[in-house]
Phi, psi and omega in degrees: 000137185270138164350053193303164203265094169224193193269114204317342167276332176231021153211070182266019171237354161304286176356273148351293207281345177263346199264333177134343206284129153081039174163145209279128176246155183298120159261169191228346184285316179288019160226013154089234186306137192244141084335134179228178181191126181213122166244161196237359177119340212212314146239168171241138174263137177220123173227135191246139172233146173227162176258122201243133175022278203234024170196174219248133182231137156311117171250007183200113109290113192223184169179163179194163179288151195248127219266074195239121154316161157285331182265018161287135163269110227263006156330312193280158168294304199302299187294302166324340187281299173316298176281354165310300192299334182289337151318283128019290202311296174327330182273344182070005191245124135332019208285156168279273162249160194225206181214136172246150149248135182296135155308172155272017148273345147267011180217153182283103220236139141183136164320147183200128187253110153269168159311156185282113171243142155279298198290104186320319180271354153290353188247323264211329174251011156284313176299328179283344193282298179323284162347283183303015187232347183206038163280143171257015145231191191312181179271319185287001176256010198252139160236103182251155176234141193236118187225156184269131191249144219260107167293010183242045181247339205185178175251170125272139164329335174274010174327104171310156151290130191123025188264127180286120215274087175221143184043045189080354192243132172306148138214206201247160194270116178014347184214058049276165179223169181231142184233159175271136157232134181247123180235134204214130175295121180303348184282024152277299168342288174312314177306337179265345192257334168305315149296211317258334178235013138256021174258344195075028182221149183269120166312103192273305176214120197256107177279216159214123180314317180268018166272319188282000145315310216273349203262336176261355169287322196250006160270345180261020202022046188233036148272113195261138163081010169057030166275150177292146206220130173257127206258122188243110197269076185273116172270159181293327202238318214229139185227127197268103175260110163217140189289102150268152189198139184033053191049050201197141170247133211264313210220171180162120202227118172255162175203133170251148187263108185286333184212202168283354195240288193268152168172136196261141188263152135277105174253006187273172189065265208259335191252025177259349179304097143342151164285121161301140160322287186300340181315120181248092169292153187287156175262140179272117194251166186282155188284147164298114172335160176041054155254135187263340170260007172263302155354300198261338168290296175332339181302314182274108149350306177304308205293321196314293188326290172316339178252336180296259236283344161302289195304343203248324153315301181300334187284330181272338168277344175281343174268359156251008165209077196288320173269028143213111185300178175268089184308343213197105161239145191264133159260105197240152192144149191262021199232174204274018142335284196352283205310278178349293191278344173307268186320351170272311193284338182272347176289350213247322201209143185284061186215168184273096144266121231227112154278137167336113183247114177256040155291336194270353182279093164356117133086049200266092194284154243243005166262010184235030169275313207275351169287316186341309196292328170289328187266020168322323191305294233256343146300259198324331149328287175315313174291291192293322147351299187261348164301123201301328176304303195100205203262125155334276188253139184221101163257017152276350194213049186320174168263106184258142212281145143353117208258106179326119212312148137061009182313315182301329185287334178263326161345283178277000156301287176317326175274002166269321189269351164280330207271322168314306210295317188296345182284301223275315198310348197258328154331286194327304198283032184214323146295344149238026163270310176328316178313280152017287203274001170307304192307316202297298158339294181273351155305326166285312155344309197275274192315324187288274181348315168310255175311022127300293161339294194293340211300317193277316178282348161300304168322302188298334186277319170316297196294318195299325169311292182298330188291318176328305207267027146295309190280347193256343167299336197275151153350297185227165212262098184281346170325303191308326209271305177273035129286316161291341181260323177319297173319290216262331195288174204263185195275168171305327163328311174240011176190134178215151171255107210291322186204167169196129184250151138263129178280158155326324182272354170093021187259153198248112183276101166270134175231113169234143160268125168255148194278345182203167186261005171295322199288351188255303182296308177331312198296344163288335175263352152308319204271338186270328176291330163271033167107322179320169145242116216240123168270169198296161171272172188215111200256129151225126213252148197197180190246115191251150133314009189224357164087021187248064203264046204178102175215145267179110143283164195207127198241086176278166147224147181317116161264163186300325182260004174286126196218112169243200181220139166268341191261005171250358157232166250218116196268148175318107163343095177328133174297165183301320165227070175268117150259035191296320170318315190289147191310153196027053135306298187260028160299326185313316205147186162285150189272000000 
């Protein structure tokens, strides 16, 4: 890009910054040939540059169709990618690393009137400071870039007062300057670099489509006079309104188009500025009634859209740059349009419209003339590419802001002194929790010793609880049941009962000695009369010392509808001399 003339006290960092000082650039001499690569949805466009002495030349244009199934998505990188390389291959070209460029439809475009700074990455963190207040996503997801832009093409509205005035064109006063910034989401980024290595090719450098339009508007010369020029880009899905003035790019406005009827703006950043009262927008004037040839441009839906989205791109550049109009607009494209919307657009505005002729691009070799008119993107990539400045905007490689004096050392100054403060605090807090569960401790301590003491009575009270509520789970109340068998069974004299079980099934096991086996058989019918259910008995006879030679298990069982009353019957008279009741009686024996 050539060298704009400004004033040296107050842009001795435009210089700097163009010439490449202080930040690493796409160079094209230590790799010989620049590649470029621009797709339009349907082709890729490929254009190669060299560098010849002190300036930059086209040495190749070529293009081909890009091979995309139909139920393909051409969203994804991969399938895009895939059909780039195949392209390539078709084309016999090999490149190594090459350049893409972002549309103006993905990325975030504005103008910034800053202080004059020489040191790029202090100008850099100004722009991330500014910026970074009117992204319409996060910050960490933004990659911005930046150039510095030549103030004597035009004013901003944002002008302080005191700007000096000569021959009509404002310019800004010495202690600012102005820059274009360009913001792009890394998942673009990131997208472009997913095509580029599923295509087989390594990714060098990421411009903006709409500076290298502005880099190939000032190699064919046909911005005469350093006039402002509006450049209308028709893509197969997008159609590109971008403003140039003194080789520099002013304005840039994109829209993809969905069909022929419907298409969508990109209005943020440089091309979203409302019109103002003050704003002197170019004037549109109405067609003459009975024109036939307006008549039959107006037919096409397309050609309508491209001059509506013309008119409304300009009107919004005209309010951000009132002194300097639009002279001359260029029509560009590879498809049978052009001519059409030139001639739609010179009916609509008093300025000379022109399709793009790309014959006029220097040292052009003459078989890559009829590819040209489509490959403007990718001709200007290539052309800044090889230029010794480098690409205006690189968003693999931004201009990143200044990295603050001693940060790392307050950095870890600061984490030591969070990382103390958080220690004494895990202290404080870690000794009075200790405290806390000491006391907690030794209250238990104190309760255990207690119920140590307690243990043996504690024990007694468990087991006298369980024999309770054993007794108290079952069905029926056998206390009661062995009181009532005490009552009905025949007296001790002639009978007594050696043991008594409850079986799981609720039947009641009597193991009794009788003095005869007359005293056992009665006892099945005492025992039935008083409700029981008695299986027979088994009488065996044995030798007792105590004459009690006649013994008998005995199986009642309960029945369900059995009821008696204990207050109605009466238990046998103890004998004269039962001691059993006396203390150690029955250590002795049976009584």
């Amino acid at each position: 890009m050539a060298e704009p003339s400004v004033t040296p006290s107050s842009f001795a960092a435009l210089r700097r910054l163009r010439a490449g000082s202080g930040r690493t650039r796409f160079r094209s001499r230590s790799q010989g040939t620049v590649t470029a690569i621009d797709t339009d949805g349907r082709t890729v466009w490929v254009a190669q540059a060299a560098t010849r002495g002190d300036h930059s030349a086209i040495a190749l244009v070529d293009a081909a169709a890009l091979e995309i199934p139909k139920d393909a998505d051409i969203t994804d990188p991969a399938v895009l990618g895939v059909a780039i390389g195949k392209a390539l291959k078709q084309l016999n070209l090999k490149p190594g690393a090459v350049i893409m460029g972002v549309p103006r439809t993905k990325l975030v475009l504005r103008p910034l009137t800053v202080p004059t700074i020489e040191d790029v990455r202090e100008l850099a963190s100004v722009v991330h400071l500014q910026v970074a207040k009117d992204l319409p996503f996060r910050n960490e997801d933004a990659v911005i870039d930046f150039t510095v832009r030549d103030d004597s093409v035009g004013q901003h509205p944002t002008m302080e007062p005191g700007a000096v005035v000569a021959e009509g064109v404002a310019t800004v006063p010495p202690s600012k300057m102005e820059v274009l910034v360009a913001v792009v989401q890394r998942d673009v980024v990131s997208f472009c670099e997913r095509v580029a290595e599923a295509a087989g090719v390594k990714l060098a450098a990421l411009g903006l489509r709409a500076s290298a339009n502005a880099r190939c508007v000032e190699a064919s010369r046909m911005a005469q006079g350093g006039e402002t020029v509006a450049f209308v880009s028709l893509g197969f899905c997008e159609v590109h309104i971008d403003v140039i003035g003194r080789d520099a790019l002013l304005f840039s406005r994109g829209t993809t188009v969905k069909s022929d009827v419907e298409n969508r703006s990109s209005e943020t950043g440089i091309g979203a500025a409302p019109l103002s009262k003050e704003s002197r927008p170019l004037t549109v004037p109405q067609e003459p009634q009975g024109s036939t040839t307006v008549g039959a441009v107006d037919s096409d839906s397309f050609v309508d859209h491209v001059c509506i989205e013309v008119v409304r791109s300009l009107h919004s550049y005209a309010g951000l740059f009132p002194n300097s109009p639009v002279a001359r607009i260029l029509v560009s494209g590879a498809g049978d349009r052009e001519e059409t919307v030139a001639l739609a657009l010179s009916r609509r505005f008093h300025v000379p419209c022109d399709v793009f002729d790309a014959s006029t691009l220097p040292e052009l070799p003459a078989g890559s003339v009829r590819h040209a008119r489509g490959a403007v993107g990718a001709i200007g990539l290539a052309l800044g590419g090889a230029d010794a400045s480098g690409l205006p905007f690189n968003f693999l490689d931004p201009k990143k802001p200044a990295v603050e004096r001693n940060l790392v050392r307050r950095r870890v100054i600061i984490g030591v002194a969070v990382a103390a403060a958080l220690l004494m605090i895990l202290v404080v807090v870690r000794v009075k929790m200790v405290n806390q569960r000491m006391a907690v401790f030794r209250g238990v301590q104190l309760e255990l010793a207690e119920a140590e003491k307690k243990r043996p009575i504690y024990l007694k009270m468990r087991r006298q609880a369980a024999t309770v509520n054993e007794w108290l789970k079952g069905e029926r109340d056998w206390l009661e049941h062995y009181a009532y068998l005490s009552a009905v069974l025949p007296p001790c004299e002639d009978l007594f009962v050696s043991s008594l079980t409850i079986s799981g099934q609720g039947a009641i096991r009597l193991s009794v000695q009788a003095r005869s086996g007359e005293i056992l058989s009665k006892l099945d019918k005492q025992l039935r009369a008083a409700g029981y259910e008695v299986k027979p008995l088994a009488i065996t006879p044995g030798n007792d010392r105590f004459g009690y030679d006649f013994r008998s298990t005995v199986e009642l069982i309960v029945p369900d509808k059995m009821k008696f009353d204990i207050a109605t019957v009466r238990a046998s008279a103890r004998p004269p001399d039962d001691s059993s009741l006396e203390p150690g009686a029955l250590k002795g024996g049976r009584p």
